[in-house]
N, CA and C of each residue as an Amber inpcrd file, in Angstrom:
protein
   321
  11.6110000  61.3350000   4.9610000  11.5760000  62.7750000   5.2150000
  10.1440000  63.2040000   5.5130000   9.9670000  63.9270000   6.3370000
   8.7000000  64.7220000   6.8420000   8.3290000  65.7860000   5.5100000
   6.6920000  65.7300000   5.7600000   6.2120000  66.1350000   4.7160000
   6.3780000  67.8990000   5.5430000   6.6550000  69.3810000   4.2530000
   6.7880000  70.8160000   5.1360000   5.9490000  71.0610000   4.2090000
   5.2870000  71.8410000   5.0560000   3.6350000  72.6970000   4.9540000
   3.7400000  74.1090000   5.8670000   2.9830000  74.6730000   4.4970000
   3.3740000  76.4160000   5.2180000   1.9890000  76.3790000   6.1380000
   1.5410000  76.9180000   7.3020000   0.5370000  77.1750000   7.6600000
   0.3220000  79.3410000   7.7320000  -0.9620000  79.9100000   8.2860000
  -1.1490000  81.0410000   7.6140000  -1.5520000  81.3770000   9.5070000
  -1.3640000  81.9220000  10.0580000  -1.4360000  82.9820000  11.3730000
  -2.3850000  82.6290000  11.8070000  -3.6470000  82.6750000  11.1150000
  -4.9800000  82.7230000  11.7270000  -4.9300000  81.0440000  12.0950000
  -4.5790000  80.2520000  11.4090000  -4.7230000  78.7150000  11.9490000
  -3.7580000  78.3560000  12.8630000  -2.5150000  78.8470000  12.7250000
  -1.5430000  78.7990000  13.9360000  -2.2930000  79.6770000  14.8900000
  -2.8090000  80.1710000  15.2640000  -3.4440000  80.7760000  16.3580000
  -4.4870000  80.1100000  16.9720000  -5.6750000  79.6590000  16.1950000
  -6.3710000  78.4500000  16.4100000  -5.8640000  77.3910000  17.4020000
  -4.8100000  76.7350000  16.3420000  -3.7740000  75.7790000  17.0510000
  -3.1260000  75.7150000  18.3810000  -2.4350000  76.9660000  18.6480000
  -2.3960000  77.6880000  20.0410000  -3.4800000  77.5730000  20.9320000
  -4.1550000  78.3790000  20.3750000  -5.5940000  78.6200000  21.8210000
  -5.8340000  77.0520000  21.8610000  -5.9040000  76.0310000  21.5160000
  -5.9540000  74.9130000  21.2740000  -5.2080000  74.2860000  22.0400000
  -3.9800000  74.2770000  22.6370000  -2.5800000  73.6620000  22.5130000
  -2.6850000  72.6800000  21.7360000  -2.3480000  72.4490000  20.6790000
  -2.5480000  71.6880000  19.5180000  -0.7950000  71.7040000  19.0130000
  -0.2050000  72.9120000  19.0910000   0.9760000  73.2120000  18.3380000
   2.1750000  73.5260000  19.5100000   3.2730000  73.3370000  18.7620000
   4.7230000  73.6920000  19.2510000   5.4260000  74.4570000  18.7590000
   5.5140000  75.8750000  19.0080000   6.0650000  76.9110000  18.0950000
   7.4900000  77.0500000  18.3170000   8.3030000  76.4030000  17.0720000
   9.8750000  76.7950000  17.5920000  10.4980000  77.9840000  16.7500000
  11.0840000  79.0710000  17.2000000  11.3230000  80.6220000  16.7490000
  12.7500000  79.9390000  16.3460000  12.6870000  80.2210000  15.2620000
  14.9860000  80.1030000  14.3780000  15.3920000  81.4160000  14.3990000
  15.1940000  82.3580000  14.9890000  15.5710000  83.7120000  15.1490000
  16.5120000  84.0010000  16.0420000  17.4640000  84.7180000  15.7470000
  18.5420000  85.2910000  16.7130000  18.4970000  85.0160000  18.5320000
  18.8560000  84.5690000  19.1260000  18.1900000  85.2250000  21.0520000
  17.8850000  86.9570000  20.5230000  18.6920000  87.8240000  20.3640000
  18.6070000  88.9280000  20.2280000  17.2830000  89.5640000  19.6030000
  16.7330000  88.9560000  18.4050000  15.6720000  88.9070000  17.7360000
  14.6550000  88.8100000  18.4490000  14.7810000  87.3500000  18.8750000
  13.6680000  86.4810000  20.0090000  13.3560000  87.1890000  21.3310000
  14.6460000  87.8130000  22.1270000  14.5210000  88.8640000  22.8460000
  13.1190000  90.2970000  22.8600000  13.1780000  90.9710000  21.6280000
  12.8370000  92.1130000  20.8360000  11.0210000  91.5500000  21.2880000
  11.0630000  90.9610000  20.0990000   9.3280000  89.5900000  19.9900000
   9.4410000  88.6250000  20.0920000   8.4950000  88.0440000  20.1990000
   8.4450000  86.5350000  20.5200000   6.6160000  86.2040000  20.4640000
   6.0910000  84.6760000  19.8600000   4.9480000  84.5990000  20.2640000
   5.3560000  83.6630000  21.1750000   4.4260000  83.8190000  22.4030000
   3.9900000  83.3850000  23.6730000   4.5340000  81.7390000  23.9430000
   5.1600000  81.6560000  24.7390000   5.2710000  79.7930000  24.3360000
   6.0590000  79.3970000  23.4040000   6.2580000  80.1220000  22.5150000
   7.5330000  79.9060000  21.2890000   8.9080000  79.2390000  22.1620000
   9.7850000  78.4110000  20.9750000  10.5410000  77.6280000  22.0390000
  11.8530000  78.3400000  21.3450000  12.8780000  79.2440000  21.7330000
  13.9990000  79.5480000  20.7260000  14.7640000  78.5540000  20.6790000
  15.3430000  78.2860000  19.3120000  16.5760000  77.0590000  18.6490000
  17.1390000  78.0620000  17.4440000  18.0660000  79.2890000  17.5290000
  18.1280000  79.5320000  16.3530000  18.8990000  78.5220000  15.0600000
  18.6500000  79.3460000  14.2560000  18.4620000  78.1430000  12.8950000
  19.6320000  77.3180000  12.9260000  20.9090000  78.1660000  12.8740000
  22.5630000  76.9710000  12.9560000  22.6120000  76.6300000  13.8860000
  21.3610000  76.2070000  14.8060000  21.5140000  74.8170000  15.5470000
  20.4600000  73.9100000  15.7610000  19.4290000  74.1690000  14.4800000
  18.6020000  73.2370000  14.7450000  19.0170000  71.9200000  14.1460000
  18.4580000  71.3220000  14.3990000  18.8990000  69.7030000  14.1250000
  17.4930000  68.6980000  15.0070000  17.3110000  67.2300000  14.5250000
  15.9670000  67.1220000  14.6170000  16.2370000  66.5360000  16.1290000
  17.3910000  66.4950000  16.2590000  17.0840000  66.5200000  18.1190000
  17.1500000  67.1210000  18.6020000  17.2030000  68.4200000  18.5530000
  17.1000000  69.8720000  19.3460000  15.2880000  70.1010000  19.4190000
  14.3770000  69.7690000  18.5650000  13.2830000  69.7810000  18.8500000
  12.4530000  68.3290000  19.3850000  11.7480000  69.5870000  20.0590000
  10.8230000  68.3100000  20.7270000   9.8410000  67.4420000  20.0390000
   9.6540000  66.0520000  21.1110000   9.2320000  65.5300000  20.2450000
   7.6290000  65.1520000  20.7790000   6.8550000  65.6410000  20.2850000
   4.9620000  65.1630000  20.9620000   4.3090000  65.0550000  19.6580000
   4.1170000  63.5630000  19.6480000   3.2000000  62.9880000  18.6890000
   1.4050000  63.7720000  18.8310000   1.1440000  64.2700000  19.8960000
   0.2610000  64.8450000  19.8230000  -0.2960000  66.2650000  19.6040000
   1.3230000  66.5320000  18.7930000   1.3630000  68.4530000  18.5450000
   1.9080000  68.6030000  17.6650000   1.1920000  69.4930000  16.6730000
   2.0190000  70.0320000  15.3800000   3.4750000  70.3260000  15.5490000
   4.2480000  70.8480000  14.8320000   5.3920000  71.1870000  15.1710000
   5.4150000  72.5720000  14.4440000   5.9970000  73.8560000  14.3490000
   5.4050000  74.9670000  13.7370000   6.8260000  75.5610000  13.6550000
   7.7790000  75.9440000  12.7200000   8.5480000  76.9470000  12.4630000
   8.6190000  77.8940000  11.9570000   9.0350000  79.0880000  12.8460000
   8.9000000  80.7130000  12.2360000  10.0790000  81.2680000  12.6690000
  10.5170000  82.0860000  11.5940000  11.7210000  83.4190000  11.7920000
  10.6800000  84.8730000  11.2430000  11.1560000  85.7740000  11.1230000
  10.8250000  86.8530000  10.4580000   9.8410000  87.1800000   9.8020000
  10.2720000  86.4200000   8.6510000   9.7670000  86.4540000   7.4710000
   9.2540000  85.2460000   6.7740000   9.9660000  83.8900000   7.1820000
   9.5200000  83.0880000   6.2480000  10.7550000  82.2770000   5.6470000
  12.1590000  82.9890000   5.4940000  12.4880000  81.6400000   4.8890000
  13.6460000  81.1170000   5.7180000  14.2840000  81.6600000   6.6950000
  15.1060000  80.6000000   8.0920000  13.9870000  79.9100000   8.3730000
  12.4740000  79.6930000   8.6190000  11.6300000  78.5390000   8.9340000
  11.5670000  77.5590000   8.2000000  11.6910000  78.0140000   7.0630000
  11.5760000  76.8890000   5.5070000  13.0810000  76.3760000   5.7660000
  14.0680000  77.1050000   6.2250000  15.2590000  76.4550000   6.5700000
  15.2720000  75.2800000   7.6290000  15.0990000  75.6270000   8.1210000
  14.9240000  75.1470000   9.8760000  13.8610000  73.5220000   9.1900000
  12.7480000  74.0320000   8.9650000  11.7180000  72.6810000   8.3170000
  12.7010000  71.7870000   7.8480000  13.3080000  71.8920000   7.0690000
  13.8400000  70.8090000   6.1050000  15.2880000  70.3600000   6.9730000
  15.6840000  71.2280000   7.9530000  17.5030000  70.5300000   8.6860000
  16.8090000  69.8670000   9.4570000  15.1960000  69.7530000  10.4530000
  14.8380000  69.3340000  11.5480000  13.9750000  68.3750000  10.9150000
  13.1940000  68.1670000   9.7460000  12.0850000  67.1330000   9.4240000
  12.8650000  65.9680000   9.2250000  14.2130000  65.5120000   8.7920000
  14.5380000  64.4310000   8.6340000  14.3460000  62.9490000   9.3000000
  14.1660000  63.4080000  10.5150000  14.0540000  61.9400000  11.2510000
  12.8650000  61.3690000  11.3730000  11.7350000  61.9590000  11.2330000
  10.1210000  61.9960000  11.4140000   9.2750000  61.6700000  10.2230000
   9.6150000  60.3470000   9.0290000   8.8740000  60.4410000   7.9470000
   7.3700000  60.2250000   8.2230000   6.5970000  59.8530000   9.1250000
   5.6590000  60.3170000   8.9930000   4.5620000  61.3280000   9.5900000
   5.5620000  62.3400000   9.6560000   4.9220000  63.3710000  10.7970000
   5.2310000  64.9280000   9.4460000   4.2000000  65.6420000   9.8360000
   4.1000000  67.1460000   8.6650000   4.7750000  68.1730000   9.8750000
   5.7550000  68.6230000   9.2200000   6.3300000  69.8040000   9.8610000
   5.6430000  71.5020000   9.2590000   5.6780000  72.5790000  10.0270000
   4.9050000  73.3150000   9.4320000   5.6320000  74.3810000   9.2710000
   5.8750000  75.4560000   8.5790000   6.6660000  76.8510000   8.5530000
   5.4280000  77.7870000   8.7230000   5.7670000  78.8800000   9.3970000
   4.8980000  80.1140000   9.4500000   4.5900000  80.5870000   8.4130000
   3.7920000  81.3950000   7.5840000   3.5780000  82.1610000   6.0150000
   3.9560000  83.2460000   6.8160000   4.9980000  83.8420000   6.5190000
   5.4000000  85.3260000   6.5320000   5.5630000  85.6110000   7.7860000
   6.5820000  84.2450000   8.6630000   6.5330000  84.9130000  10.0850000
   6.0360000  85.8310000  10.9460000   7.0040000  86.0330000  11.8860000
   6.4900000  86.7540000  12.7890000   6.1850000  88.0470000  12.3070000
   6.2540000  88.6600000  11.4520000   6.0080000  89.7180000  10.8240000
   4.1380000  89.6750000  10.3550000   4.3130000  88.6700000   9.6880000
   2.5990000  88.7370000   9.0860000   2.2410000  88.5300000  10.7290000
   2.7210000  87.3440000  11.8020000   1.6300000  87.3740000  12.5140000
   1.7840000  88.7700000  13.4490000   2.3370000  89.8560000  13.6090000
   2.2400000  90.7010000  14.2550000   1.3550000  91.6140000  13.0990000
   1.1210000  91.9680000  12.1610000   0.8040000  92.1190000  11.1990000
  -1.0450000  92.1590000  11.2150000  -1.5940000  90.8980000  12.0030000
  -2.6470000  90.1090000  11.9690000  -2.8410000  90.9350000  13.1760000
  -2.3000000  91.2890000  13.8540000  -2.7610000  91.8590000  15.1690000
  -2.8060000  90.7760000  16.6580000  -1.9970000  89.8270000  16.5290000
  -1.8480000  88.8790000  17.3870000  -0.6930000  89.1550000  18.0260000
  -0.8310000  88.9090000  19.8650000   0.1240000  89.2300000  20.3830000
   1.2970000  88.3520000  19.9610000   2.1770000  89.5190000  21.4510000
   4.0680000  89.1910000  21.2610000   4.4350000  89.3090000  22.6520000
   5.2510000  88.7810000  23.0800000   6.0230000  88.7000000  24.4100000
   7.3030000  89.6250000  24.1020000   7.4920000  90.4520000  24.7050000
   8.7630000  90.8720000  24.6970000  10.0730000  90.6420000  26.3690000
  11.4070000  90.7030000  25.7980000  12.0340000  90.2550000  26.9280000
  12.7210000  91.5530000  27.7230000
């Protein structure tokens, strides 16, 4: 099992300007529709599974909903196949990072 690690906005953002990371949104289309960060990949949560996400050994992997805990969901249905790779959940989703003052795509 993949090790899940919360990361905090300001380093997922880093990560981004970086391309360093792979942001996958477990949020509604409807949700995802509304906001979205930039590049975010939508899979909502009852269908993630660890082959629905991609796979680049050379990029974090980053899950966010809302708030925080469909990502902590999503982490643990999708980390299974990857024991030695760290999967990451957002701290306080898309909420803290809009919150932080970091953009959003809307549809």
């Amino acid at each position: 099992m993949s090790t899940i690690k919360l990361v905090d906005c300001k380093t997922l953002k880093k990560w981004l300007d970086n391309h360093e990371a792979i942001v996958i949104d477990v949020r509604e289309v409807e949700e995802y529709n509304e906001a979205h960060i930039k590049g975010s990949i939508l899979i909502p949560v009852g269908t993630c599974s660890p082959a629905s996400v991609p796979h680049n050994p050379n990029k974090r992997i980053v899950f966010h909903c809302k708030a925080g805990v469909r990502g902590g969901k999503a982490c643990e249905a999708c980390a299974g196949d990857q024991p030695e790779k760290t999967v990451y959940n957002l701290e306080g989703g898309l909420d803290a990072w809009i919150a932080e003052g970091y953009p959003v795509e809307r549809s």
